[in-house]
FIDRENLO-338775 format. One record per residue (C-alpha): residue in three letters; x, y, z; residue number from 1. Coordinates in Angstrom, 2 decimals. Layout:
N
<pt><residuo>ALA</residuo><u>X</u><v>Y</v><w>Z</w><num>NUM</num></pt>
...
***
This chain:
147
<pt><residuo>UNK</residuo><u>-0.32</u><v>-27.47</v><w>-12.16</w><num>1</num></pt>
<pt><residuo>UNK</residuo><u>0.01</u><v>-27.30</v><w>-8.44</w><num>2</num></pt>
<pt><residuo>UNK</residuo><u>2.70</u><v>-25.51</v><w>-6.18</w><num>3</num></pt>
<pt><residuo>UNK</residuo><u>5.88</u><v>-28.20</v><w>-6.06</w><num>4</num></pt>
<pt><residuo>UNK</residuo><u>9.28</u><v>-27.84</v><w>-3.94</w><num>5</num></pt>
<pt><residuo>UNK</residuo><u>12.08</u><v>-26.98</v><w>-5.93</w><num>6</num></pt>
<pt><residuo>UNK</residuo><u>14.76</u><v>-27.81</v><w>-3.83</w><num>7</num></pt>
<pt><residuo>UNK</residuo><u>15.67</u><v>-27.69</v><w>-0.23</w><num>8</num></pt>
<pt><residuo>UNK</residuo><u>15.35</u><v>-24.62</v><w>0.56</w><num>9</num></pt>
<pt><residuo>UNK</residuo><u>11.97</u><v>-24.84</v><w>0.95</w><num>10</num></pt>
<pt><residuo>UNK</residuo><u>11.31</u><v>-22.69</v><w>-2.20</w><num>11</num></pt>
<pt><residuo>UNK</residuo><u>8.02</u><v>-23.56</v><w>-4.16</w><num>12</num></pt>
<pt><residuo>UNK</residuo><u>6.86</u><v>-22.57</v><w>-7.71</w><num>13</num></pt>
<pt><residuo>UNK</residuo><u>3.41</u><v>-22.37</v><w>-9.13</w><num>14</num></pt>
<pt><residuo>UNK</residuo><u>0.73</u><v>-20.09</v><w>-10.74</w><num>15</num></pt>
<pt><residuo>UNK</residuo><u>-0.80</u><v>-17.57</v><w>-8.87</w><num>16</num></pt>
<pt><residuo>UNK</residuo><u>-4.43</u><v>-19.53</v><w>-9.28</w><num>17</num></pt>
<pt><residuo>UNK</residuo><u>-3.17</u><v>-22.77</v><w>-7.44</w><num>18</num></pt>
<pt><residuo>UNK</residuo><u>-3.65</u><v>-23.22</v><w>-4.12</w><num>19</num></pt>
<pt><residuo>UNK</residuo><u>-0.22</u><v>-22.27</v><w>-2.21</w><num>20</num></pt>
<pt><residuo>UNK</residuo><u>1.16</u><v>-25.39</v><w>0.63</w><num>21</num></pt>
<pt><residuo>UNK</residuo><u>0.08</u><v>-25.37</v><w>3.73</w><num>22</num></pt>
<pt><residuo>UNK</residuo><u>1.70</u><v>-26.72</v><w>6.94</w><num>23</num></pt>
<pt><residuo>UNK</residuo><u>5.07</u><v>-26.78</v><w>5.49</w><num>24</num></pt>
<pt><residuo>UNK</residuo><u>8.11</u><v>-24.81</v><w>7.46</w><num>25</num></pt>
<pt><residuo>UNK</residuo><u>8.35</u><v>-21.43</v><w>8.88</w><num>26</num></pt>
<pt><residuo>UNK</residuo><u>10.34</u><v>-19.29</v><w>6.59</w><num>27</num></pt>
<pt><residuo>UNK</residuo><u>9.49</u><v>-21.23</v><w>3.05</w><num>28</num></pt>
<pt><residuo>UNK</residuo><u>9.27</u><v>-18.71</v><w>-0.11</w><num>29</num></pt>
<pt><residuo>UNK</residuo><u>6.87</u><v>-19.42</v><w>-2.83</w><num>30</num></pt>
<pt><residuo>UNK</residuo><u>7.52</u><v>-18.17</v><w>-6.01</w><num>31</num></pt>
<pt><residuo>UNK</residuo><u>4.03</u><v>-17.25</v><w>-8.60</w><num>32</num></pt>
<pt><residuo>UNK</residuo><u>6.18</u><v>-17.98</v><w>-12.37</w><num>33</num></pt>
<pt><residuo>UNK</residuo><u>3.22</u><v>-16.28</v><w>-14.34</w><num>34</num></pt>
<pt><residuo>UNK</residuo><u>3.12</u><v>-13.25</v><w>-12.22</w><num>35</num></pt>
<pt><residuo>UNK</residuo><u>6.89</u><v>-12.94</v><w>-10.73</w><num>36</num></pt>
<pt><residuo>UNK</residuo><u>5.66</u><v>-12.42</v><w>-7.64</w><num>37</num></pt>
<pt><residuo>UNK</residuo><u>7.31</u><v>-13.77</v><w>-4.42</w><num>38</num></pt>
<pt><residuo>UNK</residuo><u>5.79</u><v>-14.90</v><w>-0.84</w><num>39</num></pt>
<pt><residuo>UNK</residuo><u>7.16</u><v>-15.72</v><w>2.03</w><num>40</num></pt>
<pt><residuo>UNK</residuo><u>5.19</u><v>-17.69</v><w>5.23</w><num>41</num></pt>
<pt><residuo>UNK</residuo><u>5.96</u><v>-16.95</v><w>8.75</w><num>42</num></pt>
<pt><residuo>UNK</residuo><u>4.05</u><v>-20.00</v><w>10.47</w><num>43</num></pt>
<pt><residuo>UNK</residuo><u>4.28</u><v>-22.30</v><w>7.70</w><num>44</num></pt>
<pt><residuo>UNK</residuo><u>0.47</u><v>-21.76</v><w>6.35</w><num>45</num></pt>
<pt><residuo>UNK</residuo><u>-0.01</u><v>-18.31</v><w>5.85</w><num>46</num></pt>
<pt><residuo>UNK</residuo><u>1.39</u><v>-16.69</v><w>2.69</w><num>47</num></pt>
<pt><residuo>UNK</residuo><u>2.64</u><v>-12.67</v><w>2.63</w><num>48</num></pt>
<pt><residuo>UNK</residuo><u>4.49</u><v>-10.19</v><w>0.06</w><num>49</num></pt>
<pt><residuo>UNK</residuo><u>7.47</u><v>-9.90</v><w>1.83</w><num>50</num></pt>
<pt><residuo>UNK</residuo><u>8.01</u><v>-5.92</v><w>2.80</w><num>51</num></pt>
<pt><residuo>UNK</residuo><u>10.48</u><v>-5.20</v><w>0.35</w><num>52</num></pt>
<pt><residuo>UNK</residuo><u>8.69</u><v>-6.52</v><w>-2.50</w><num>53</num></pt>
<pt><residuo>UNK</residuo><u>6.69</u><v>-3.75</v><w>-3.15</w><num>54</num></pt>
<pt><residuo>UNK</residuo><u>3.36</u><v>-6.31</v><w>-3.80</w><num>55</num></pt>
<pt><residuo>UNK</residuo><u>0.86</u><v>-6.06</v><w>-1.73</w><num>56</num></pt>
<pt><residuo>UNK</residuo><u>-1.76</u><v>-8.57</v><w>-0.88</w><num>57</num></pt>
<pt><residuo>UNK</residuo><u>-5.13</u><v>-6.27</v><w>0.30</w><num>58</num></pt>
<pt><residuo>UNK</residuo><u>-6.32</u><v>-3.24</v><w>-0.75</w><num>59</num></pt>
<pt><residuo>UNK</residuo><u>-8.52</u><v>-0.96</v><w>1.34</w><num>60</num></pt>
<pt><residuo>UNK</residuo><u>-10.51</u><v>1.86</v><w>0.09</w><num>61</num></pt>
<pt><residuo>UNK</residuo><u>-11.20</u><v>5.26</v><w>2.10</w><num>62</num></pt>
<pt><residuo>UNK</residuo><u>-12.70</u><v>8.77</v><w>1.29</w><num>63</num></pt>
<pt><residuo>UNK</residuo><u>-11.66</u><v>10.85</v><w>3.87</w><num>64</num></pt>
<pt><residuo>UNK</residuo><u>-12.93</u><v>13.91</v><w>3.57</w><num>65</num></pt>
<pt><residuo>UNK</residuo><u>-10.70</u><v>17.05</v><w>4.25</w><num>66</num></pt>
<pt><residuo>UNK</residuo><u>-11.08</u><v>20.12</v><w>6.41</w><num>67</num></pt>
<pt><residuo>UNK</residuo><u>-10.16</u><v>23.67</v><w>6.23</w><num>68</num></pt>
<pt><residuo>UNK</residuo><u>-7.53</u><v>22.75</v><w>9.30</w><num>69</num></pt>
<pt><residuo>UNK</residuo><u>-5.11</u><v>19.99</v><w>9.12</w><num>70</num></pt>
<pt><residuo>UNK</residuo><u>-7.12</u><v>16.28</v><w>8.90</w><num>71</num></pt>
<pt><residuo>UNK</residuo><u>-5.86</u><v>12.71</v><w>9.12</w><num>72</num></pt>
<pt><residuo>UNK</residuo><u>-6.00</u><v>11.67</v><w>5.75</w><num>73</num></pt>
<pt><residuo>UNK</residuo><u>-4.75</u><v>8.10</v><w>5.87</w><num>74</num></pt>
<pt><residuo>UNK</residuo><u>-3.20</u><v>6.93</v><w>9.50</w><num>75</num></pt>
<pt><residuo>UNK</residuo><u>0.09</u><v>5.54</v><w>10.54</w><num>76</num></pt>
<pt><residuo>UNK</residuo><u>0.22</u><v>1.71</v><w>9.58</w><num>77</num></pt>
<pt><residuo>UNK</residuo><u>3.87</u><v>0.04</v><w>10.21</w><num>78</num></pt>
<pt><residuo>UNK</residuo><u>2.40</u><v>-2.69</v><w>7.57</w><num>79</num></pt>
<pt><residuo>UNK</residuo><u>1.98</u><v>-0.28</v><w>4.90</w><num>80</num></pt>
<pt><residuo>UNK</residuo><u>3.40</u><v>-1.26</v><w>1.14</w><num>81</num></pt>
<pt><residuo>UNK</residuo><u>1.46</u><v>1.17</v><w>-1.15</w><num>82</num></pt>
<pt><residuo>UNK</residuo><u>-0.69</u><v>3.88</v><w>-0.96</w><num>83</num></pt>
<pt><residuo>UNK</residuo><u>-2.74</u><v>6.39</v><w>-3.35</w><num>84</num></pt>
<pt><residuo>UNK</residuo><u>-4.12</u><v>9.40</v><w>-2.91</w><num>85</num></pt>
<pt><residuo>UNK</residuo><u>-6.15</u><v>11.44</v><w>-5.28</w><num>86</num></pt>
<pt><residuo>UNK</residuo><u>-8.38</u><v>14.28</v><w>-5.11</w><num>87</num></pt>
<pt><residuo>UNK</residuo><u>-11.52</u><v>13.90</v><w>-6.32</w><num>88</num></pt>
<pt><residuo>UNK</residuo><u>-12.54</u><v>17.57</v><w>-5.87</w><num>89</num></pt>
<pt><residuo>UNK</residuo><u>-12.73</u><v>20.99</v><w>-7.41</w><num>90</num></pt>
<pt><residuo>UNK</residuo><u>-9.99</u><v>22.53</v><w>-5.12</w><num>91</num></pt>
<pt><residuo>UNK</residuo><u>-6.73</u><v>21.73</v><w>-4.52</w><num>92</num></pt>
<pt><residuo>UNK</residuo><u>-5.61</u><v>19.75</v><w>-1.74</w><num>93</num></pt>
<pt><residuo>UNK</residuo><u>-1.77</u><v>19.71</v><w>0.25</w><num>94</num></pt>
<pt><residuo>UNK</residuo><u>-0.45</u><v>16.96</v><w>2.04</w><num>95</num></pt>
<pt><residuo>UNK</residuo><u>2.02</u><v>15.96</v><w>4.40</w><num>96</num></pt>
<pt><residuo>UNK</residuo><u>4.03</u><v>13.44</v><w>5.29</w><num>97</num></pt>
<pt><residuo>UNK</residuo><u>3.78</u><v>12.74</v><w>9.15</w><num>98</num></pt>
<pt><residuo>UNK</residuo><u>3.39</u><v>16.33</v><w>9.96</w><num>99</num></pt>
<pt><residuo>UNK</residuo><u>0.57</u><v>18.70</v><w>10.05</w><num>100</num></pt>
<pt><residuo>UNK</residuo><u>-0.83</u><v>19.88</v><w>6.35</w><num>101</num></pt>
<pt><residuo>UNK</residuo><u>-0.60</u><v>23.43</v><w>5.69</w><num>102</num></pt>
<pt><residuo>UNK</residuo><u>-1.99</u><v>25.37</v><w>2.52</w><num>103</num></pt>
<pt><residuo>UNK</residuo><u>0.83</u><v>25.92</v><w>0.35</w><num>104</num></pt>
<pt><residuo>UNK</residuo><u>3.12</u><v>23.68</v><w>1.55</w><num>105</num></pt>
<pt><residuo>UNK</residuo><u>4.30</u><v>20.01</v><w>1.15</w><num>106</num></pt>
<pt><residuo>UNK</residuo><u>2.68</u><v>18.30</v><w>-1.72</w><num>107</num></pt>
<pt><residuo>UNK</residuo><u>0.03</u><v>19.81</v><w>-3.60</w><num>108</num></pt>
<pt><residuo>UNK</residuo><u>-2.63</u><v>17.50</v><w>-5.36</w><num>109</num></pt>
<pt><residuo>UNK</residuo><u>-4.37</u><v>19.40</v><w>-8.15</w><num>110</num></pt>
<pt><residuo>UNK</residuo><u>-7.88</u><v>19.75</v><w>-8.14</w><num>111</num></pt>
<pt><residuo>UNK</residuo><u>-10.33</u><v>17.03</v><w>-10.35</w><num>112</num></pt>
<pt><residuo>UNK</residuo><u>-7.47</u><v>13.90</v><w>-10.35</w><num>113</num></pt>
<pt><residuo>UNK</residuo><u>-4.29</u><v>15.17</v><w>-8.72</w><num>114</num></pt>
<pt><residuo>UNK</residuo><u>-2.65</u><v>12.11</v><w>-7.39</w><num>115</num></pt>
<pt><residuo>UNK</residuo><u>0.58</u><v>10.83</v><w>-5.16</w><num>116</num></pt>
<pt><residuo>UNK</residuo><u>1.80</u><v>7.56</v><w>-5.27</w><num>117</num></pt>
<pt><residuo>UNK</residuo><u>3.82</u><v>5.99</v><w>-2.28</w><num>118</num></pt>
<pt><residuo>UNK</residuo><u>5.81</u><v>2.61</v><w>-2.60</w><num>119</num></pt>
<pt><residuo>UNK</residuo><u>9.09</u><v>0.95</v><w>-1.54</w><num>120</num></pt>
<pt><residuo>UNK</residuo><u>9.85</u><v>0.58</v><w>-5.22</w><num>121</num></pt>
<pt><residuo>UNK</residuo><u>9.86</u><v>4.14</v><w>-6.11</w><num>122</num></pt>
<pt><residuo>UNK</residuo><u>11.39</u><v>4.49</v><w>-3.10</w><num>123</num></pt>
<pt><residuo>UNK</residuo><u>9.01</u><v>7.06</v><w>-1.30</w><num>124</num></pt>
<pt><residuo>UNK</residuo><u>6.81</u><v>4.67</v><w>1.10</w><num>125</num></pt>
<pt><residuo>UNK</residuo><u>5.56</u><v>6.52</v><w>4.12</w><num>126</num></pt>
<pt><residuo>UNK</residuo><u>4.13</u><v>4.18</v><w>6.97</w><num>127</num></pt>
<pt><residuo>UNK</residuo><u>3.41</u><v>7.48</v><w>9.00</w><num>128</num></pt>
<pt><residuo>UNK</residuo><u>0.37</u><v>9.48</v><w>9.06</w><num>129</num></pt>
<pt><residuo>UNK</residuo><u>-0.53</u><v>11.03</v><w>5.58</w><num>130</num></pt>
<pt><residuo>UNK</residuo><u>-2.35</u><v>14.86</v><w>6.53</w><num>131</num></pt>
<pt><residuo>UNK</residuo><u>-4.21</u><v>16.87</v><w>4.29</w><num>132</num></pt>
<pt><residuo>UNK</residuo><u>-6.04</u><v>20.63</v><w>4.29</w><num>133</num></pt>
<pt><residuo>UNK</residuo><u>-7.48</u><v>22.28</v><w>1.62</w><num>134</num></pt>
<pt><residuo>UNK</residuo><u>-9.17</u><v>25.90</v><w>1.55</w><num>135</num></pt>
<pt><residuo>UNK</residuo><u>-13.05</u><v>25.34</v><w>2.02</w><num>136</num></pt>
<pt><residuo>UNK</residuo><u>-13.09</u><v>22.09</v><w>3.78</w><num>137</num></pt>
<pt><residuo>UNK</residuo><u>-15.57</u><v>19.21</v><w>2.97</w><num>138</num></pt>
<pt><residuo>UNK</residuo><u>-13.55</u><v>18.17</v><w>0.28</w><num>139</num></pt>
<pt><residuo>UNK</residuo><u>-13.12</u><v>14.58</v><w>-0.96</w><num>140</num></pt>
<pt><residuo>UNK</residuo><u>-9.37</u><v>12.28</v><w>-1.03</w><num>141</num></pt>
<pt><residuo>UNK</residuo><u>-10.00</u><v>8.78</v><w>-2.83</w><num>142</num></pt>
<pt><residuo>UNK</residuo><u>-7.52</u><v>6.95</v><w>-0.70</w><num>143</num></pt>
<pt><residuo>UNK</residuo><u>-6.35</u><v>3.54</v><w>-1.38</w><num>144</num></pt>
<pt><residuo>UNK</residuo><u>-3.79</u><v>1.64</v><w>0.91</w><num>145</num></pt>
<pt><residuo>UNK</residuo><u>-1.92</u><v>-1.80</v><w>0.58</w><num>146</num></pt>
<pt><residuo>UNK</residuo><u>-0.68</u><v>-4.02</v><w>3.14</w><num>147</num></pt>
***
């Protein structure tokens, strides 16, 4: 089944695995009915999560890794939907949000898997700068971000 109009609102529905319209008008929402997911174009052929959705349509991967003084652990990004962090180290790490990281303060990620999660729907997105420190330095954050 392809994407169809279902109405005249320019509102389309289809499966995420068809192809979505192209060259249709500015402002048109398609909706995926297997995954519930909305989109929403801009310019009529290119499709986006609209920001309060909470989806997010590309994933990027860091490992940043962390000093003994404050360190940039993911940076500012206005298009921002999700992020992850999780240490993948033997020490714990701290982070802040859009301030400098001090030991001890903010929010601690325990050592070997300690995680934060940051997304509209939990209601705790961040599209600041994300700092970290941890004790020794050289240790490892598996980052992931979504926009």
């Amino acid at each position: 089944m392809a994407f169809i109009r279902a109405g005249v609102a320019e509102i389309w529905i289809g499966a995420a695995a068809d192809a979505k319209p192209t060259g249709i008008a500015a402002g048109s929402w398609a909706h995926e009915y297997d995954t519930g997911r909305w989109f929403v174009t801009d310019d009529g052929s290119t499709w986006r999560a609209p920001r309060d959705s909470g989806y997010y349509a590309t994933a990027t991967h860091s490992q940043p890794t962390i000093g003994a003084t404050t360190t940039v652990a993911l940076a500012a990004n206005a298009a921002r939907l999700y992020a992850l962090l999780v240490n993948d180290s033997n020490e714990d790490v701290y982070i802040k949000l859009g301030a400098a990281a001090v030991l001890n303060q903010g929010i601690r990620l325990n050592a070997g898997g300690g995680s934060y999660e940051l997304n509209r729907r939990v209601g705790n997105l961040h599209t600041g700068a994300i700092n970290a420190i941890c004790a020794s330095g050289g240790k490892v954050l598996l980052v992931t971000e979504g926009t």
